[in-house]
C-alpha positions as CSV (number, residue, x, y, z in Angstrom):
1,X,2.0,12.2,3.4
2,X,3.4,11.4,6.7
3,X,7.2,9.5,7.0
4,X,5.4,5.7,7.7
5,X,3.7,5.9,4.2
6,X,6.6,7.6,2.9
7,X,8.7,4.6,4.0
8,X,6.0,2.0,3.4
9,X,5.9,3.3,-0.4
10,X,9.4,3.4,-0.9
11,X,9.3,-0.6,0.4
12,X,6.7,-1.2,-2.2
13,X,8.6,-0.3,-4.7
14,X,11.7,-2.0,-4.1
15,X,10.0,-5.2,-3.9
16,X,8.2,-4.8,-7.1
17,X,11.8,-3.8,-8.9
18,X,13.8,-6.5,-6.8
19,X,11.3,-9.0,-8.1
20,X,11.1,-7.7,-11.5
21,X,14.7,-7.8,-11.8
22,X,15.6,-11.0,-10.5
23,X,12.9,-12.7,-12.2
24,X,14.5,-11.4,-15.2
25,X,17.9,-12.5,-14.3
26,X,17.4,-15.2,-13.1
27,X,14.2,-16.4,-14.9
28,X,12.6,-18.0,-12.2
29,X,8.9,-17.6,-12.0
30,X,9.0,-17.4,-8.5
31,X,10.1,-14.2,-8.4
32,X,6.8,-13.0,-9.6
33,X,5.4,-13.4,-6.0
34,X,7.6,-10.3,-4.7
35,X,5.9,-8.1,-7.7
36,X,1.9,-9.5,-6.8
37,X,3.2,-9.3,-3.2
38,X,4.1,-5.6,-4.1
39,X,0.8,-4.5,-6.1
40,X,-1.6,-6.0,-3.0
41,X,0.8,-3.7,-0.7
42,X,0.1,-0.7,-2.8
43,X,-3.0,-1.3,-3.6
44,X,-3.7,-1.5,-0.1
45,X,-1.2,1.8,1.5
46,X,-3.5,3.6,-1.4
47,X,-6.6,2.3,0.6
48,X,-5.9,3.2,3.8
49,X,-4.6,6.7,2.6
50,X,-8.2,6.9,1.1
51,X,-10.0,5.9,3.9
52,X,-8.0,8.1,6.4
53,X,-8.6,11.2,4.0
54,X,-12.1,10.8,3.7
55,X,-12.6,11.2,7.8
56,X,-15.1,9.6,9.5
57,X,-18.0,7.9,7.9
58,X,-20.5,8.4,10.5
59,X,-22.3,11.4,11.2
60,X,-23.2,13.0,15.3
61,X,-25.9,15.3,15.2
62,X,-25.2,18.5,17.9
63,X,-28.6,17.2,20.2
64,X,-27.2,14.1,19.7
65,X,-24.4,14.9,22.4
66,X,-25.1,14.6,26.5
């Protein structure tokens, strides 16, 4: 894992647990928009780590190339 996703993991997580814990403080709902805010990020760094660990999805044949 590379320093970007590193960092971009690290953000996730702080905005789930600084929504968590002011929602809980405060007890405004609102704050429930920084934790689904913080899930869609994750889910979507997880994703892209997939995708760019898989490689390329399409195939070149040798007598394909000039």
């Amino acid at each position: 894992m590379n320093g970007p996703m590193k960092a971009a993991w690290g953000l996730t997580v702080f905005v789930i647990v600084a929504g968590a814990v002011l929602w809980a403080v405060t007890g405004q709902v609102i704050f429930a928009v920084f934790i689904v805010l913080g899930v869609l990020t994750a889910i979507g760094a997880w994703f892209t780590t997939r995708s760019a660990a898989t490689g390329s999805t399409t195939t070149s044949h040798p007598e394909e190339k000039p």
